[in-house]
VMD Tcl script that draws the C-alpha trace (Angstrom):
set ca {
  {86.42 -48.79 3.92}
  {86.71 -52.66 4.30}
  {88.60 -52.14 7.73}
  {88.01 -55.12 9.33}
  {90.62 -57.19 11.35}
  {90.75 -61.09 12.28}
  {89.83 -62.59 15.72}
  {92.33 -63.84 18.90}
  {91.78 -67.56 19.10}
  {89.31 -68.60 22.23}
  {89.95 -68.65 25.50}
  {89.03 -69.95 28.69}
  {87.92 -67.75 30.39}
  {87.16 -67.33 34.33}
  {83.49 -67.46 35.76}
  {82.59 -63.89 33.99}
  {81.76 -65.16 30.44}
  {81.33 -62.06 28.39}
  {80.11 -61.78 24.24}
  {83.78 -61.87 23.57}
  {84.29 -65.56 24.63}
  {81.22 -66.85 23.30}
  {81.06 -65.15 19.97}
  {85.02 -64.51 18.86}
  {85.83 -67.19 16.64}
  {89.35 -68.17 16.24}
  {91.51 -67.26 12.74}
  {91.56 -70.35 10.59}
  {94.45 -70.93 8.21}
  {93.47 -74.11 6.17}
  {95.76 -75.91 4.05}
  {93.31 -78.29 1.88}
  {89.99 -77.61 -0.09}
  {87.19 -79.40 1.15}
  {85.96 -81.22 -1.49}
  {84.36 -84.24 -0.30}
  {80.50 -83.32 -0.92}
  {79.24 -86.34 -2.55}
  {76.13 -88.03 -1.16}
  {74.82 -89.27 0.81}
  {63.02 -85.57 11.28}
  {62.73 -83.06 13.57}
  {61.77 -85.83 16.15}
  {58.56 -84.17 16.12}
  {58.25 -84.44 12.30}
  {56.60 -87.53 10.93}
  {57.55 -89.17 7.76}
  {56.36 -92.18 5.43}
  {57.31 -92.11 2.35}
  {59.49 -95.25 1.36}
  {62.71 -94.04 -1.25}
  {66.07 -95.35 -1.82}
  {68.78 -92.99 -1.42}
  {72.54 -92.45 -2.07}
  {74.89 -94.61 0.37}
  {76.06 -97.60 -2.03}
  {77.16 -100.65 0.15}
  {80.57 -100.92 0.36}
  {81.23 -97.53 0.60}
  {83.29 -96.08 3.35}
  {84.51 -92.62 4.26}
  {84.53 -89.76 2.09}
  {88.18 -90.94 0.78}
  {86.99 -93.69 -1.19}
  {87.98 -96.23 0.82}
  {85.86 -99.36 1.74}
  {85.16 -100.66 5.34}
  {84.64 -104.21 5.57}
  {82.72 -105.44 8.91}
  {80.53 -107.50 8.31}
  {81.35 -109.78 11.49}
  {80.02 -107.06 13.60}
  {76.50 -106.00 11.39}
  {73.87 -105.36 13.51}
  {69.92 -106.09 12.38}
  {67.09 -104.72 14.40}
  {63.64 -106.54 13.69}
  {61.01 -103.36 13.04}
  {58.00 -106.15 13.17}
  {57.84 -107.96 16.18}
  {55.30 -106.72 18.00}
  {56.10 -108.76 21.71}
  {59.62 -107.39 21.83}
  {58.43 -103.31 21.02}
  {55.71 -103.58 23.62}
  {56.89 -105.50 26.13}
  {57.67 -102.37 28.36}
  {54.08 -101.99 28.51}
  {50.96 -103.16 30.22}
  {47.95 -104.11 28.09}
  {46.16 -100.76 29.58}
  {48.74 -98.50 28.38}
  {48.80 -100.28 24.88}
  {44.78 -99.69 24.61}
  {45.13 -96.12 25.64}
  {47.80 -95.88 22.38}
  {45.44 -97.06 20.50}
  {42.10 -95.31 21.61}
  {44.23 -91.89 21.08}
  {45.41 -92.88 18.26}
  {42.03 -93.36 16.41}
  {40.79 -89.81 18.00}
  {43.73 -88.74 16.44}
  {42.41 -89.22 13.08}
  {38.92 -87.36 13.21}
  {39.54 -84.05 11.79}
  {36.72 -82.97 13.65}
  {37.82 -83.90 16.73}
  {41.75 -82.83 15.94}
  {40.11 -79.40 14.51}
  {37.92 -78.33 17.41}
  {40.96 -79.85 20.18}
  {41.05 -76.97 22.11}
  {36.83 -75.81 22.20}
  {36.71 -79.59 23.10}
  {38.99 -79.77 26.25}
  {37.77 -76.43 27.06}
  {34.29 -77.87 27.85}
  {35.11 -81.07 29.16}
  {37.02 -78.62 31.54}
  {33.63 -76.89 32.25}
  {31.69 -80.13 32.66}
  {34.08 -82.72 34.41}
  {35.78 -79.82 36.79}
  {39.61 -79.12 36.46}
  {40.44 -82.00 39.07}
  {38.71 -84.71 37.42}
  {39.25 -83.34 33.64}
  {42.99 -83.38 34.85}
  {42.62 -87.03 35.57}
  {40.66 -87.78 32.35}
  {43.79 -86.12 30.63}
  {46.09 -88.55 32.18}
  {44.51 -91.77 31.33}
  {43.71 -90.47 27.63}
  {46.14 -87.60 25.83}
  {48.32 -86.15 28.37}
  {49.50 -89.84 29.92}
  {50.49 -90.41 26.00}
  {52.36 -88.07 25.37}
  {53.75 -86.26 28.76}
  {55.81 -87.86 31.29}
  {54.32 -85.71 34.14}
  {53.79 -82.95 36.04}
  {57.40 -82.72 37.72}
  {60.72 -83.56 37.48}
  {59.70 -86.21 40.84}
  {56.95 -87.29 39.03}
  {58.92 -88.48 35.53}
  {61.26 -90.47 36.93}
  {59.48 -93.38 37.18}
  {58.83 -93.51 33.70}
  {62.28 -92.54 33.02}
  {63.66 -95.08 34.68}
  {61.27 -97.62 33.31}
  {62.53 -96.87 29.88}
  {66.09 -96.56 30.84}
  {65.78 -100.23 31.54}
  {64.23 -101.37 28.55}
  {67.00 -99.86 26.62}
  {65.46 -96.45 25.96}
  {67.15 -92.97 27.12}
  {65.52 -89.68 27.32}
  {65.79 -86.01 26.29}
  {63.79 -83.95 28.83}
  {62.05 -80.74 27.15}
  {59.98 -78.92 29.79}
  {57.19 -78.17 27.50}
  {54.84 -75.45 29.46}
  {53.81 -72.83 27.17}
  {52.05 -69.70 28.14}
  {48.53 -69.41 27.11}
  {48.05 -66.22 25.42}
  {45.91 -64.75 22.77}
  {47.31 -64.39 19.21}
  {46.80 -60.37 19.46}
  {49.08 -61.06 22.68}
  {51.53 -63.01 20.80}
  {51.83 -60.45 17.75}
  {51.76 -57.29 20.48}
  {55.12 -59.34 22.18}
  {56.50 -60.52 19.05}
  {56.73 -56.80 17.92}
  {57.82 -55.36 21.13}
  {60.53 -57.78 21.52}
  {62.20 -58.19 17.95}
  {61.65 -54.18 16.80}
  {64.81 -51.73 18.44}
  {64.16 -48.32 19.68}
  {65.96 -47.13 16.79}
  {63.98 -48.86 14.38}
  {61.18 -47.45 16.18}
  {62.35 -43.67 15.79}
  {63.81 -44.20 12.29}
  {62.20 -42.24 9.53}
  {63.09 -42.78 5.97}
  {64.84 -45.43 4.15}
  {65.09 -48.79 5.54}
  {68.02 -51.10 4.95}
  {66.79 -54.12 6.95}
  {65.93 -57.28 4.65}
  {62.35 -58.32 4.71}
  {62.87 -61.66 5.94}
  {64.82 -60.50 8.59}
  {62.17 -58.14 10.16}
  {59.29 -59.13 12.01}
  {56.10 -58.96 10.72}
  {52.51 -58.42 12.36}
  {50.67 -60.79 10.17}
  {53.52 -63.44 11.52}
  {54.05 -62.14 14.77}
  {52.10 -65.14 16.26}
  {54.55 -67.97 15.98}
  {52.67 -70.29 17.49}
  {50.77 -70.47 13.84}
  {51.15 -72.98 11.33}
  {53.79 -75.48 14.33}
  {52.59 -78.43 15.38}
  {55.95 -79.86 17.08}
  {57.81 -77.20 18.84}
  {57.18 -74.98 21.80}
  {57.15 -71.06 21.05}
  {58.54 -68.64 23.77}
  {57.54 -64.91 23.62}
  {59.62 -62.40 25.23}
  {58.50 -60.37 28.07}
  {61.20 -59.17 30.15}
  {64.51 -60.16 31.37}
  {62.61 -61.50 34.81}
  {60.80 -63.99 32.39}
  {64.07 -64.79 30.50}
  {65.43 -65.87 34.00}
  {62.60 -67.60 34.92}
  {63.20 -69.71 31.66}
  {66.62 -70.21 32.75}
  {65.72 -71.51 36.37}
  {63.30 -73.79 34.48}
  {66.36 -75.04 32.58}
  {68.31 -75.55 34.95}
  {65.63 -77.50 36.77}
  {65.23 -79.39 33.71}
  {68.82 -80.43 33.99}
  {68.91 -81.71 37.01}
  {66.28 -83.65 36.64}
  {67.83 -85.31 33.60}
  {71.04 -85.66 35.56}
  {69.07 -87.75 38.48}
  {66.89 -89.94 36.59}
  {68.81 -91.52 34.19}
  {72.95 -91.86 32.76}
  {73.73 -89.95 29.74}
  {70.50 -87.92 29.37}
  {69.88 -85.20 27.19}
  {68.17 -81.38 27.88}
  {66.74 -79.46 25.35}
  {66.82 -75.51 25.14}
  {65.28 -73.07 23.34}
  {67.58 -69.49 22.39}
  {64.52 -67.63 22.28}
  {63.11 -68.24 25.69}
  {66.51 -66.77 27.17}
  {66.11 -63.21 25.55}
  {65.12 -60.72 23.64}
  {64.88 -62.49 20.51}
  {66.17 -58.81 18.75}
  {69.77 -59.97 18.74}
  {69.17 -63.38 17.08}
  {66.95 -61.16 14.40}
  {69.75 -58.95 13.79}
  {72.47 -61.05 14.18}
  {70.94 -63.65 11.53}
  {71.01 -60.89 9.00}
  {74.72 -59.86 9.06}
  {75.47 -63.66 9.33}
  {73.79 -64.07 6.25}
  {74.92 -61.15 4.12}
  {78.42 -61.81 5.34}
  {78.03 -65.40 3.67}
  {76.35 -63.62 0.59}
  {79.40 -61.55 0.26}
  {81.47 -63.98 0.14}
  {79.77 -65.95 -2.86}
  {79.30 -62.27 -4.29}
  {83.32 -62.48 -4.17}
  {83.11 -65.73 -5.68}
  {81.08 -65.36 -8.55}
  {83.75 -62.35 -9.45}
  {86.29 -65.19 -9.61}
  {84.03 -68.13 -11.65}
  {83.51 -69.93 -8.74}
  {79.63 -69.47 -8.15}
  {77.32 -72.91 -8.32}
  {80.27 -74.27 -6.34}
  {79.66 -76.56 -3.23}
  {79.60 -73.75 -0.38}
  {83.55 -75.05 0.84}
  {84.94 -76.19 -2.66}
  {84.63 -72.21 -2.91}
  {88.07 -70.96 -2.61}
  {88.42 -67.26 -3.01}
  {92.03 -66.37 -4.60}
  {93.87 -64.00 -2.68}
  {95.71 -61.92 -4.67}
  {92.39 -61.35 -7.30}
  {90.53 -60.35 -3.84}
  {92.67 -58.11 -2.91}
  {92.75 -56.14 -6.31}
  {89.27 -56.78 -6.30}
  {88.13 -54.79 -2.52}
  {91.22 -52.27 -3.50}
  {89.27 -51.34 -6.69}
  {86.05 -50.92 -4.14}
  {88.25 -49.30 -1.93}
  {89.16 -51.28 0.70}
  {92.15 -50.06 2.42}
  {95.06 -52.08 4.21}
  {96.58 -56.04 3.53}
  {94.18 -58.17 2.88}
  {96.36 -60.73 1.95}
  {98.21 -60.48 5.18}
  {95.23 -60.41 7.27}
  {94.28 -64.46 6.39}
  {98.09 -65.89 5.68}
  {100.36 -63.56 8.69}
  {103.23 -64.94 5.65}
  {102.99 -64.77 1.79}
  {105.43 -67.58 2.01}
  {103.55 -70.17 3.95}
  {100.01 -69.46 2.33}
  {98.71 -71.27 -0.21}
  {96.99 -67.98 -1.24}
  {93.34 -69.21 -1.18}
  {90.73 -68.70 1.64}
  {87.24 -70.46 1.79}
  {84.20 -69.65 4.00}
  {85.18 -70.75 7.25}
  {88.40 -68.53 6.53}
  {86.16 -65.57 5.64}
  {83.36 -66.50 8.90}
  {86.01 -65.53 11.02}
  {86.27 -61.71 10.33}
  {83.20 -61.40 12.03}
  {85.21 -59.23 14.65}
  {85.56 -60.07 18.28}
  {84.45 -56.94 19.68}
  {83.91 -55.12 23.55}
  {80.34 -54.11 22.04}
  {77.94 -56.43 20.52}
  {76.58 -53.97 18.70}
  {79.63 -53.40 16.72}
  {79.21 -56.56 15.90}
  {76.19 -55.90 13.60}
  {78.00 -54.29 10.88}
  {77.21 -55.73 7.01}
  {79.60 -55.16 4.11}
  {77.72 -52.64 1.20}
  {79.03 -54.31 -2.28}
  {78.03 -50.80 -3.72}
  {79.71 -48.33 -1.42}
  {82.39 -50.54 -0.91}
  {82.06 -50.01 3.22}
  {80.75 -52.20 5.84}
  {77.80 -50.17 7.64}
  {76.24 -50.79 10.71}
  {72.88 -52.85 10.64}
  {71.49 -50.21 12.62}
  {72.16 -46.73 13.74}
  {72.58 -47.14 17.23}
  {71.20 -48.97 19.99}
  {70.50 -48.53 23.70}
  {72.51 -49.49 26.64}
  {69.43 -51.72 27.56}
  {69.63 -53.22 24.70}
  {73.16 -54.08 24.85}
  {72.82 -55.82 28.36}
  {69.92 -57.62 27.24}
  {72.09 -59.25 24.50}
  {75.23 -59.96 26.83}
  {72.63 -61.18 29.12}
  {71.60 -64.33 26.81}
  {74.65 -65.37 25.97}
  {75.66 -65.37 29.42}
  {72.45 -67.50 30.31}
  {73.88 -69.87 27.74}
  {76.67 -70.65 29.65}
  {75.40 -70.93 33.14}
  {73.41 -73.65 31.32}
  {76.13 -75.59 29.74}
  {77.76 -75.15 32.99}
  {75.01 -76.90 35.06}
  {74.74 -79.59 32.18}
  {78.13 -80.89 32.99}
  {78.29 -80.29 36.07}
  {75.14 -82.82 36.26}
  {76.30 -84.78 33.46}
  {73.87 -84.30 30.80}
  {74.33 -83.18 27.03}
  {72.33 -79.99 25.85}
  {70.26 -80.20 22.56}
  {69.90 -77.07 21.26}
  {66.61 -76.62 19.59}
  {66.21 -75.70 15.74}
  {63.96 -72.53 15.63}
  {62.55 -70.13 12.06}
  {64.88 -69.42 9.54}
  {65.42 -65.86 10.53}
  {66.34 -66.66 13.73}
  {68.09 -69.90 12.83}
  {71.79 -68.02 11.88}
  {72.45 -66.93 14.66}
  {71.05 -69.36 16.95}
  {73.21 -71.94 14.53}
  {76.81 -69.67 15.39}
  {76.26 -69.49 18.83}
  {75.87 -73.07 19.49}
  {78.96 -73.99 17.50}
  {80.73 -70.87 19.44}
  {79.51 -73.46 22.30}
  {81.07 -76.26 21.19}
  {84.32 -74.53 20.26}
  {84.81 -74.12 23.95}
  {82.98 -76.97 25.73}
  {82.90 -80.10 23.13}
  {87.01 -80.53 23.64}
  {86.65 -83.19 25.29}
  {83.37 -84.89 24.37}
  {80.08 -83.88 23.01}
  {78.50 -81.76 25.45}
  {76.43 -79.35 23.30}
  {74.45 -80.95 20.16}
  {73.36 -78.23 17.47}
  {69.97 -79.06 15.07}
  {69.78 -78.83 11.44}
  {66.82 -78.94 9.74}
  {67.27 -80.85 6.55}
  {63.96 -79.68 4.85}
  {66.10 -75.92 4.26}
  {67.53 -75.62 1.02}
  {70.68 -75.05 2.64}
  {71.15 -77.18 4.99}
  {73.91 -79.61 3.68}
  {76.42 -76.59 3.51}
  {75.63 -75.64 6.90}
  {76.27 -79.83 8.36}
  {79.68 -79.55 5.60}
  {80.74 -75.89 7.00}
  {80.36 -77.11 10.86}
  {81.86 -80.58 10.57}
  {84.90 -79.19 8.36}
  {85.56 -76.04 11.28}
  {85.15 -78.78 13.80}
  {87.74 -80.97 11.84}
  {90.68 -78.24 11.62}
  {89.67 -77.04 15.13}
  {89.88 -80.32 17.24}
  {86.80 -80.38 18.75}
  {83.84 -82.94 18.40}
  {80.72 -81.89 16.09}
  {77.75 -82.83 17.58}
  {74.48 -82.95 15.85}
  {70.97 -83.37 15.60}
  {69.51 -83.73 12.10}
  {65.79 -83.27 11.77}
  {63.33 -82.93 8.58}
  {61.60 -79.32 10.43}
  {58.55 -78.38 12.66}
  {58.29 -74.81 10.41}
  {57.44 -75.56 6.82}
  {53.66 -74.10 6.59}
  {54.64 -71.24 8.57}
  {57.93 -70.37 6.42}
  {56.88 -70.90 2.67}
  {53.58 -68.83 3.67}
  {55.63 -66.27 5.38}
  {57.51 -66.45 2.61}
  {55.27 -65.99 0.16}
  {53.57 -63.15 1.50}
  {56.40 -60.73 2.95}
  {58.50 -61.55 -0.60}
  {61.60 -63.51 -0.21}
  {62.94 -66.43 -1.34}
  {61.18 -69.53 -0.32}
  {63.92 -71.28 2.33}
  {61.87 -74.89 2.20}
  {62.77 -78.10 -0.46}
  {60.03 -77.58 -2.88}
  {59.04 -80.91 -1.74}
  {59.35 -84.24 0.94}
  {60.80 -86.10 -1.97}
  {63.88 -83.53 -1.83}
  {63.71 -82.98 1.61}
  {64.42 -86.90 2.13}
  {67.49 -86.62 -0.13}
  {68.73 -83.49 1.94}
  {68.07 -85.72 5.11}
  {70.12 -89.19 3.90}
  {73.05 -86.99 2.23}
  {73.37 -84.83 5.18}
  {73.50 -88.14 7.43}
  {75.48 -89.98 5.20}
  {77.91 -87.38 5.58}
  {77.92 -87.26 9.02}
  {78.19 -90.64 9.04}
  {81.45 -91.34 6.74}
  {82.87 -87.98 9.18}
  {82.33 -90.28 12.08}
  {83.96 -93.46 10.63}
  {87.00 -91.32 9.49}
  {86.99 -89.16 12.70}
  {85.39 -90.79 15.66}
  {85.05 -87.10 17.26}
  {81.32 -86.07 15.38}
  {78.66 -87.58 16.45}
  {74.68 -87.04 15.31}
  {71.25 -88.00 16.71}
  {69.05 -89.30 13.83}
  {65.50 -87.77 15.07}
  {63.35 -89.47 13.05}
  {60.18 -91.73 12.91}
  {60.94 -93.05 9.14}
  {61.64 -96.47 9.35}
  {63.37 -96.62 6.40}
  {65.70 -93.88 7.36}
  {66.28 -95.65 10.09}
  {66.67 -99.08 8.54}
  {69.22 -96.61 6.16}
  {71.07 -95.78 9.20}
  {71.75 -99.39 10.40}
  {72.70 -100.26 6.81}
  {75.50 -97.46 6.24}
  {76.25 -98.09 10.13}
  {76.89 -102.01 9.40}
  {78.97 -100.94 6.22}
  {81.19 -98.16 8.00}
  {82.05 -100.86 10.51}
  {80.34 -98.70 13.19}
  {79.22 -100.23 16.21}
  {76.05 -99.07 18.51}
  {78.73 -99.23 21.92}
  {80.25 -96.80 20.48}
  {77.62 -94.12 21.48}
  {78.45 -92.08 18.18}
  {74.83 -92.52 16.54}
  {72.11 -91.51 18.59}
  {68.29 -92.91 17.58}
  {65.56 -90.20 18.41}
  {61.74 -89.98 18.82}
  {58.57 -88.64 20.70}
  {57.40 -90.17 23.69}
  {54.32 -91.99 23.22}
  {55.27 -92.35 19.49}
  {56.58 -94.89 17.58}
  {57.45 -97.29 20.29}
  {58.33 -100.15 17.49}
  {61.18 -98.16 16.36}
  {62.27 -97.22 19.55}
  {62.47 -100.16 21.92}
  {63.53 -102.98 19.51}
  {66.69 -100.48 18.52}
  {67.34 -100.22 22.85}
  {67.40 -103.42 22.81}
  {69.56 -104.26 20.51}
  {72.08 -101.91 22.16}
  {72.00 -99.04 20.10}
  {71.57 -95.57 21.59}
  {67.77 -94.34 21.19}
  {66.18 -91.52 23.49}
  {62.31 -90.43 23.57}
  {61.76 -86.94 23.51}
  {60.18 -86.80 26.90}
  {57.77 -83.68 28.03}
  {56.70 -82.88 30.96}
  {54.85 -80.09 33.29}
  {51.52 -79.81 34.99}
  {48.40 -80.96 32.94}
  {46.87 -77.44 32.41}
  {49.81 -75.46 31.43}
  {50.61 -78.45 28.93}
  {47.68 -78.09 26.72}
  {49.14 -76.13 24.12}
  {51.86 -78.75 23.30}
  {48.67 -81.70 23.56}
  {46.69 -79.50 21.05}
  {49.52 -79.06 18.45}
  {50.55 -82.88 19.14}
  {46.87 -83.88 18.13}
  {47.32 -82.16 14.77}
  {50.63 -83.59 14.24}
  {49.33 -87.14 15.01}
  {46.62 -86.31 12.88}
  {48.49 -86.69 9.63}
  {50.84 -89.18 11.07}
  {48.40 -92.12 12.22}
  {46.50 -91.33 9.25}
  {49.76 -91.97 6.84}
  {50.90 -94.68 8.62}
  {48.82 -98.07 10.52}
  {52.01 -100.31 10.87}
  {52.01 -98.55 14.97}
  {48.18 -99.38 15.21}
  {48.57 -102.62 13.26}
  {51.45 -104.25 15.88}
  {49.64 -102.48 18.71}
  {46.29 -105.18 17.79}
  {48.69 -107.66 17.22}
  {50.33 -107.77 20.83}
  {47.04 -107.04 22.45}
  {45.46 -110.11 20.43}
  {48.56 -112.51 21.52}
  {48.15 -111.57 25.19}
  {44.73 -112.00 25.27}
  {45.46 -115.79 23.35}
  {47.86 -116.79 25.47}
  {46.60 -115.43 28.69}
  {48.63 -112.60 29.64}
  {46.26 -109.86 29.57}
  {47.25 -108.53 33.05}
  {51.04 -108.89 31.71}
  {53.10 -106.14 33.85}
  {56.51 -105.33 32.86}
  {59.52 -106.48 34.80}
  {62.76 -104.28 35.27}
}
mol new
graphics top color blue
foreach p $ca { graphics top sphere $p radius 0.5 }
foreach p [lrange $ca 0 end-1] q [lrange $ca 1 end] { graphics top cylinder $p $q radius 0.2 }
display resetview
């Protein structure tokens, strides 16, 4: 029965980093309810809609208190046009604006790819490749190399504006290709020899018909699994990646992707006990009157849980497993309490056991699995940490990368097992959350409470989402529960009360930290406000600004120059093995230059002034 026993704290361990250290989580004993829920872009998303949202002014922390700092408010001017552009030449601010017009024809955003494909066939690839750096690919990529970004880099870097390096070469392979991989890659031999019932969850499967995940993603790179050669490859790349980010610039940023260092199996699987661990626990919940609860005001009581699993037959002390004394407990446990009985086991397979509400047992996920596929899940964890190693070792920050909702779980658990270990000090590792999920404020409230009790400093990303068409039509069609706000309205609430969370975290804690990736103005302009009312203060590098390179430089470089910390996501890799991410980008600028001509507007405006005053051939100075 329910025979399941709580986890050793972490350790550090010596240069072999096995599952244990990475995915053991340490037993919490907390002593007060969190109850402080009240209010409150991917990067690559791009938003426009104008709202006002929770974050009355002044309003500090989460206690009720009020922070008075008005000597120190900060304002950032969104509408000059001289002081956003004037790390530019008037070429590069006509090529912004020539792309961003083609960026508007359907046609020509439609047919991208049959398009570049013929002015490959026409032009040659040496010359197209030179027509793709003066138009698209000199927009939006840095470069070829990591020797070939740093100028740019460094240009930025001294007009106030950091960078987040994403190596951003994508292989080019047919969507029969991508399905073939996709199934290969997230289906276990068992699963493959199994005949008869099947307990897997449909959303936690893969699917054919979704196999491509390329589909329906307009700001994110997709990896497909091949083999663990490839998955090493992806790691050199990294690591590359890394140290290119630790040469060009102070205080840069790397961003990873979990799936492109293994067999994205694991992630699958372990998402799905992850989940039905957490629906457990508000299955428990609901037993005691506590469901529709904020996901940590749920407090399970002991004693009513332990008659409770006894009745299903659970065998052994429950009570005693969370408290170690009946005297010193307050007799309550919440979900970060109940998270860590996810066991801390020699075989990560055991791992993958689910509790069965109607048999009362917890059952494996699967039946077995291979001794391949065991290695090939030690092996990506271990890949994890020879990257966080080389990050600071080189002095850079990693960004993990948000990816689908059925891989998201795990993906979200080992990054914060990350942190546990390596954000002690400072932030080192920054996880994503994607604001347009239903869910996401418990996830930002779960992870900045265990980072709270645990010492350690949360570190955070928080984007809208690069996945919506892909997940409400995957979705609809396999038959779950649609994961996605039901619509950008709600989405922007999720966004500003997950930040304003962060935020009042930050001005009672100084250890979280968070990177608004956004190219709303006004949730930036939201950010400054709640920033001048906390009494927080850009040199305090605790609130990050983020957006694309080549995008939304009037955000970007008036907030650098003010002094607060902003970074462009910055791409880079050789012009032909970058198309992919230029064809998506075209049909994600698509919607955004057509929503919003403020960019195009102030683009005219400084090209108009130089012209007036002279200073056509203006050249930047650093």
């Amino acid at each position: 029965m329910f025979h399941v026993k709580t986890m050793p704290a972490l350790r550090r361990a010596g240069a072999d980093i096995p599952f244990k250290r990475l995915l053991s989580s340490r037993r919490l004993r907390s002593s007060t309810s969190a109850t402080q829920t009240k209010p409150q872009d991917d990067g690559a998303q791009h938003d426009s809609v104008n709202m006002e949202f929770p974050g009355q002014p002044g309003r500090g922390g989460r206690d009720g208190t009020t922070t008075t700092a008005a000597a120190n408010e900060v304002s950032v001017d969104f509408d000059q046009a001289q002081g956003a552009y004037k790390s530019k030449d008037s070429l590069e601010l006509l090529r912004s604006l020539v792309v961003f017009k083609l960026c508007s024809y359907d046609f020509l955003v439609d047919k991208n790819k049959e398009i570049m494909d013929l002015g490959k066939k026409i032009l040659g690839q040496r010359a197209f490749d030179q027509f793709m750096k003066m138009t698209f690919y000199g927009q939006f990529v840095a470069g070829e190399d990591h020797m070939a970004i740093r100028p740019l880099i460094q240009k930025n870097q001294a007009f106030g504006v950091g960078s987040v390096l994403d190596y951003s070469v994508e292989e080019d392979i047919s969507q029969e290709e991508a399905e073939q991989k996709e199934m290969d890659s997230c289906v276990s031999a068992a699963e493959k020899e199994s005949i008869g019932e099947d307990h897997r969850e449909k959303k936690y499967k893969a699917h054919k018909q979704f196999g491509d995940r390329r589909e329906g993603v307009t700001g994110a790179r997709t990896y497909f699994y091949a083999d663990e050669a490839k998955c090493d490859q992806h790691m050199e790349t990294f690591i590359r990646c890394i140290k290119a980010s630790g040469g060009s610039s102070m205080d840069g940023f790397s961003a990873i992707k979990m799936t492109a260092l293994g067999r994205p199996q694991f992630l699958l699987q372990f998402s799905e006990v992850l989940v039905k661990w957490r629906r457990f626990f508000t299955f428990l919940a609901s037993q005691q009157g506590k469901d529709g609860m904020e996901a940590l005001e749920q407090r399970l009581e002991l004693t009513q849980l332990q008659e409770f699993l006894t009745k299903l037959g659970a065998k052994g002390d429950l009570y005693g497993w969370f408290t170690g004394s009946k005297e010193k407990s307050l007799g309550t446990i919440d979900m970060l309490d109940w998270n860590s009985l996810i066991d801390d086991r020699t075989k990560i397979s055991d791992l993958l056991v689910v509790p069965n509400v109607e048999l009362g047992d917890l059952e494996p996920l699967l039946e077995k699995f291979t001794t391949e596929e065991e290695k090939q899940m030690k092996r990506m964890l271990q890949r994890m940490d020879i990257l966080v190693k080389h990050a600071i070792e080189n002095g850079v920050r990693l960004m993990v990368d948000a990816e689908q909702t059925y891989f998201q779980p795990a993906i979200s658990r080992l990054t914060v097992e990350m942190q546990r270990i390596y954000n002690k000090e400072k932030p080192v590792i920054f996880n994503t959350y994607q604001c347009y999920l239903k869910e996401a404020f418990d996830n930002v409230t779960m992870d900045v409470e265990l980072s709270r009790r645990e010492g350690w400093h949360f570190a955070s990303k928080l984007v809208r989402g690069a996945y919506m068409y892909q997940e409400r039509e995957r979705a609809k069609d396999i038959g779950y529960e649609d994961p996605i706000n039901p619509d950008y309205e709600s989405t922007n609430i999720m966004y500003h009360r997950c930040l304003d969370y962060v935020l009042d975290e930050i001005a009672l804690n100084r250890n979280a930290n968070v990177m608004v990736a956004s190219h709303n103005e006004d949730t930036v302009k939201h950010t400054l406000g709640r920033m001048n009312e906390l009494g927080l203060l850009p040199t305090e590098n605790k609130v990050y600004f983020g957006q694309l390179l080549g995008m939304c430089d009037q955000i970007s470089f008036p907030l650098g120059q003010a002094g607060f910390p902003v970074y462009k996501y910055v791409p880079y890799g050789p012009v032909n093995e970058v198309m992919p991410y230029l064809s998506r980008r075209a049909q994600e600028n698509r919607g955004f230059m057509k929503g919003a001509q403020k960019e195009r507007e102030l683009l005219w405006k400084e090209l108009k002034r130089r012209l007036a005053s002279g200073e056509l051939l203006y050249r930047p100075v650093y």
